[in-house]
N, C-alpha and C positions, 0 to 999 in steps of 0.2 A: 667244551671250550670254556676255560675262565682265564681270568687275569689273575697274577700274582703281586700287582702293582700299591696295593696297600691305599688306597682312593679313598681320602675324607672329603671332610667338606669344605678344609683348605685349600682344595684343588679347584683347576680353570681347566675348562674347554673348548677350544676355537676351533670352528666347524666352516670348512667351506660350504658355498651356497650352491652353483649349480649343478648338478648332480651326485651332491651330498644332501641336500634339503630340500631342493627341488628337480622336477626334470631339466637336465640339462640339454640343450637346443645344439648339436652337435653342431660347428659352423657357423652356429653364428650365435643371436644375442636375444635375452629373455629381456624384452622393450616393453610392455606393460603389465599391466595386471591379467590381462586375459591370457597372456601367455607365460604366466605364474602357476605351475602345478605343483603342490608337498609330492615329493613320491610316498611312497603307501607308508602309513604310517607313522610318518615323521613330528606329527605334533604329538602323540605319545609318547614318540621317542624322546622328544627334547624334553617333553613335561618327565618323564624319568630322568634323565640327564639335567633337571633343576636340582630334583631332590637330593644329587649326587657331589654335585661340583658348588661351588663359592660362586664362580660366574661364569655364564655361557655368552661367547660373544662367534658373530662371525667376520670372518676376513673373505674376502672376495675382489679378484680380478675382473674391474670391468671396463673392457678396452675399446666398447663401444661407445661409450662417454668420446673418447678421443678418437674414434673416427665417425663419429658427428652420427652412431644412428640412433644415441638416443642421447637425450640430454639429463642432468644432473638431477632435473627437480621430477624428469619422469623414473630415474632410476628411484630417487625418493618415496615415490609414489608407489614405486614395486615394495619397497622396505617397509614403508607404511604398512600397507596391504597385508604383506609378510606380518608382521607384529600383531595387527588387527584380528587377523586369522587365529593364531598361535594362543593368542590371549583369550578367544574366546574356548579355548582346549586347556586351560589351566598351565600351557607353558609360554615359555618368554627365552626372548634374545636380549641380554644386558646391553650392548652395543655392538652395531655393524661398522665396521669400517673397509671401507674399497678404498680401492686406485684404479683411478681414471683413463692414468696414462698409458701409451703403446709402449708394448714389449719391451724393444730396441731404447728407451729415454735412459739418462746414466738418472742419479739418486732416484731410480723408481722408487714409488709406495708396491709396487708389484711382488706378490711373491714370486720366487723364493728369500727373494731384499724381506729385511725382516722388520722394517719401520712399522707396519702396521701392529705390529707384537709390540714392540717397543712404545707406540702411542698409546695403545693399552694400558703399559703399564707404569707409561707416568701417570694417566687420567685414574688409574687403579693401583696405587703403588704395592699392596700387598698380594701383589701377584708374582709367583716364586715361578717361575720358567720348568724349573726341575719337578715342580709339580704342576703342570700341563698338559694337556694333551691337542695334538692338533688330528682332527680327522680331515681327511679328502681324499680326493679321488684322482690327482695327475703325480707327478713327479715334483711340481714345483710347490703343492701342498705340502707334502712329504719333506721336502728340503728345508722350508720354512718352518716346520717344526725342526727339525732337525739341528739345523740352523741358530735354533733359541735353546738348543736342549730341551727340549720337549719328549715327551711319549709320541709312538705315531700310529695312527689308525689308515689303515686304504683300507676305502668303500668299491670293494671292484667294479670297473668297470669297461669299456671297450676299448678305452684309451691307452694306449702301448705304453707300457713301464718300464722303467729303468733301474727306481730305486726303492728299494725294499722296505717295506714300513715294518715296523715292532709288531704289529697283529693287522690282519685282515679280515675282512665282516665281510656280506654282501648286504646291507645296510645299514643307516642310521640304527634304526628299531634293533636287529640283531647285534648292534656294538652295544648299545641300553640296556640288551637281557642280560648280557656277561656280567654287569656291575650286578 
Protein backbone atom coordinates (compact mmCIF):
# COMPACT_ATOMS: atom_id res chain seq x y z
CA UNK A 1 0.00 0.00 0.00
CA UNK A 2 1.60 3.49 -1.08
CA UNK A 3 0.55 6.72 -2.33
CA UNK A 4 1.24 8.09 -5.55
CA UNK A 5 0.40 11.65 -4.23
CA UNK A 6 3.87 13.37 -4.83
CA UNK A 7 3.98 14.90 -0.67
CA UNK A 8 6.55 17.58 0.03
CA UNK A 9 7.01 19.71 2.52
CA UNK A 10 4.79 22.16 0.95
CA UNK A 11 1.93 20.20 1.94
CA UNK A 12 -0.73 20.52 5.03
CA UNK A 13 -2.41 18.01 7.11
CA UNK A 14 -5.68 18.39 8.96
CA UNK A 15 -6.47 15.59 11.16
CA UNK A 16 -9.52 15.06 13.07
CA UNK A 17 -9.43 14.42 16.84
CA UNK A 18 -11.72 11.95 18.18
CA UNK A 19 -11.13 8.83 16.94
CA UNK A 20 -8.50 9.91 14.75
CA UNK A 21 -5.93 10.96 17.41
CA UNK A 22 -7.64 9.95 20.32
CA UNK A 23 -10.27 7.39 21.51
CA UNK A 24 -13.42 8.47 20.49
CA UNK A 25 -16.20 8.26 23.20
CA UNK A 26 -19.06 6.88 21.05
CA UNK A 27 -22.22 9.11 22.35
CA UNK A 28 -21.10 11.25 23.74
CA UNK A 29 -17.93 13.69 24.70
CA UNK A 30 -14.25 13.57 25.71
CA UNK A 31 -14.73 16.39 28.69
CA UNK A 32 -11.41 16.22 30.42
CA UNK A 33 -8.02 15.15 30.44
CA UNK A 34 -8.67 11.94 32.12
CA UNK A 35 -10.88 10.92 29.55
CA UNK A 36 -8.08 11.91 26.79
CA UNK A 37 -6.60 8.73 25.44
CA UNK A 38 -3.77 8.87 21.84
CA UNK A 39 -5.01 5.53 20.47
CA UNK A 40 -1.83 3.38 20.04
CA UNK A 41 0.51 5.12 18.50
CA UNK A 42 -0.45 8.37 17.43
CA UNK A 43 2.33 10.60 18.77
CA UNK A 44 4.69 8.74 16.48
CA UNK A 45 2.45 8.90 14.13
CA UNK A 46 2.20 12.73 14.03
CA UNK A 47 5.95 13.14 14.97
CA UNK A 48 6.26 11.30 11.22
CA UNK A 49 3.56 13.34 9.81
CA UNK A 50 5.93 16.62 11.05
CA UNK A 51 8.63 15.60 9.20
CA UNK A 52 6.33 15.17 6.03
CA UNK A 53 3.87 18.17 5.71
CA UNK A 54 4.46 22.20 6.21
CA UNK A 55 1.81 22.09 8.93
CA UNK A 56 -0.30 19.71 10.91
CA UNK A 57 -3.22 21.26 12.29
CA UNK A 58 -6.58 19.76 13.79
CA UNK A 59 -10.26 20.58 12.98
CA UNK A 60 -12.74 19.01 15.30
CA UNK A 61 -16.44 19.14 16.02
CA UNK A 62 -17.29 19.79 19.39
CA UNK A 63 -20.81 20.04 20.14
CA UNK A 64 -20.57 19.49 23.64
CA UNK A 65 -19.46 23.03 24.17
CA UNK A 66 -23.13 23.91 23.01
CA UNK A 67 -24.98 21.55 25.04
CA UNK A 68 -23.37 22.90 28.02
CA UNK A 69 -21.37 19.38 29.05
CA UNK A 70 -18.38 20.94 28.87
CA UNK A 71 -17.24 24.40 28.65
CA UNK A 72 -14.63 26.17 26.36
CA UNK A 73 -11.76 26.73 28.90
CA UNK A 74 -12.23 22.75 29.81
CA UNK A 75 -12.26 21.73 26.14
CA UNK A 76 -8.83 24.11 26.38
CA UNK A 77 -7.57 22.22 28.93
CA UNK A 78 -8.15 18.81 26.74
CA UNK A 79 -5.96 20.72 23.95
CA UNK A 80 -3.51 21.83 26.23
CA UNK A 81 -3.02 18.42 27.62
CA UNK A 82 -3.06 17.17 23.89
CA UNK A 83 -0.01 19.43 22.99
CA UNK A 84 1.79 18.99 26.30
CA UNK A 85 1.73 15.27 25.64
CA UNK A 86 2.73 15.20 21.90
CA UNK A 87 5.49 17.75 22.61
CA UNK A 88 7.03 15.63 24.96
CA UNK A 89 7.24 12.67 21.74
CA UNK A 90 8.98 15.12 19.67
CA UNK A 91 5.59 15.87 17.65
CA UNK A 92 3.33 18.88 17.56
CA UNK A 93 -0.29 20.14 16.31
CA UNK A 94 0.42 23.87 14.52
CA UNK A 95 -3.12 24.69 15.45
CA UNK A 96 -6.50 23.24 16.70
CA UNK A 97 -9.42 24.75 15.67
CA UNK A 98 -13.28 23.47 16.66
CA UNK A 99 -16.72 24.46 16.45
CA UNK A 100 -18.59 24.76 19.34
CA UNK A 101 -21.87 24.78 17.95
CA UNK A 102 -24.84 22.17 17.39
CA UNK A 103 -25.28 20.32 14.24
CA UNK A 104 -28.58 22.01 13.00
CA UNK A 105 -26.98 26.16 13.62
CA UNK A 106 -26.87 27.71 9.67
CA UNK A 107 -23.02 29.52 9.19
CA UNK A 108 -21.64 26.60 11.30
CA UNK A 109 -17.80 26.45 12.01
CA UNK A 110 -18.81 22.55 11.89
CA UNK A 111 -17.68 20.31 9.43
CA UNK A 112 -18.53 19.42 6.62
CA UNK A 113 -18.91 23.75 6.43
CA UNK A 114 -15.40 24.30 5.55
CA UNK A 115 -14.70 27.69 7.63
CA UNK A 116 -12.53 25.92 9.83
CA UNK A 117 -10.10 25.24 6.54
CA UNK A 118 -10.73 28.54 5.51
CA UNK A 119 -9.40 30.21 9.11
CA UNK A 120 -6.58 28.21 8.48
CA UNK A 121 -5.68 29.62 5.84
CA UNK A 122 -6.01 33.19 6.26
CA UNK A 123 -3.93 32.68 9.76
CA UNK A 124 -1.51 30.55 7.30
CA UNK A 125 -1.85 31.92 3.91
CA UNK A 126 0.46 29.75 2.05
CA UNK A 127 -1.49 26.93 2.51
CA UNK A 128 -2.66 25.39 -1.09
CA UNK A 129 -5.85 23.27 -0.40
CA UNK A 130 -4.89 21.06 -3.36
CA UNK A 131 -1.99 20.21 -1.52
CA UNK A 132 -3.75 18.96 1.67
CA UNK A 133 -4.94 16.36 3.08
CA UNK A 134 -7.68 15.84 5.61
CA UNK A 135 -7.86 12.49 7.64
CA UNK A 136 -11.00 11.34 9.66
CA UNK A 137 -12.96 9.02 10.56
CA UNK A 138 -17.07 10.14 9.72
CA UNK A 139 -18.49 11.19 6.49
CA UNK A 140 -18.51 14.85 7.49
CA UNK A 141 -14.53 14.62 7.88
CA UNK A 142 -14.46 13.37 4.47
CA UNK A 143 -16.78 16.07 3.03
CA UNK A 144 -14.73 18.79 4.60
CA UNK A 145 -11.86 17.70 2.81
CA UNK A 146 -13.63 17.20 -0.04
CA UNK A 147 -15.17 20.27 0.05
CA UNK A 148 -11.72 22.31 0.17
CA UNK A 149 -10.25 20.01 -2.55
CA UNK A 150 -8.27 18.14 -0.40
CA UNK A 151 -6.71 14.62 -0.55
CA UNK A 152 -8.77 12.29 1.85
CA UNK A 153 -7.86 9.76 4.32
CA UNK A 154 -10.65 7.46 6.57
CA UNK A 155 -9.35 6.01 9.65
CA UNK A 156 -11.95 3.11 9.68
CA UNK A 157 -13.94 2.83 12.00
CA UNK A 158 -17.59 1.61 13.43
CA UNK A 159 -19.30 4.61 12.20
CA UNK A 160 -21.52 3.87 9.11
CA UNK A 161 -20.07 5.55 5.84
CA UNK A 162 -21.31 6.99 3.06
CA UNK A 163 -18.70 8.66 1.47
CA UNK A 164 -15.78 7.35 0.04
CA UNK A 165 -12.25 8.75 0.98
CA UNK A 166 -9.23 8.66 -1.72
CA UNK A 167 -7.36 5.89 0.65
CA UNK A 168 -8.16 4.21 3.89
CA UNK A 169 -5.72 3.11 6.79
CA UNK A 170 -6.83 1.54 9.98
CA UNK A 171 -4.87 4.29 11.62
CA UNK A 172 -3.09 7.42 12.11
CA UNK A 173 0.46 5.43 12.60
CA UNK A 174 -0.52 3.11 9.29
CA UNK A 175 -1.52 6.39 7.12
CA UNK A 176 2.44 7.75 8.44
CA UNK A 177 4.10 4.30 7.25
CA UNK A 178 2.77 4.86 3.61
CA UNK A 179 4.54 8.43 3.32
Amino acid sequence: MSLSWEIDNNWTIFLDRDGVINERIMGGYVTSTDEFHFLKDVPKAISILNNHFQYTFVVTNQQGVAKKIMSISTLEEVHRYMHESLKKENAKIDKIYFAPGFKHEENSLRKPNTKMGLMAKEEFPNIDFKKSIMVGDTDSDILFGKNLGMKTVRVKTEEKITIEADFTVNSLYEFSKTL
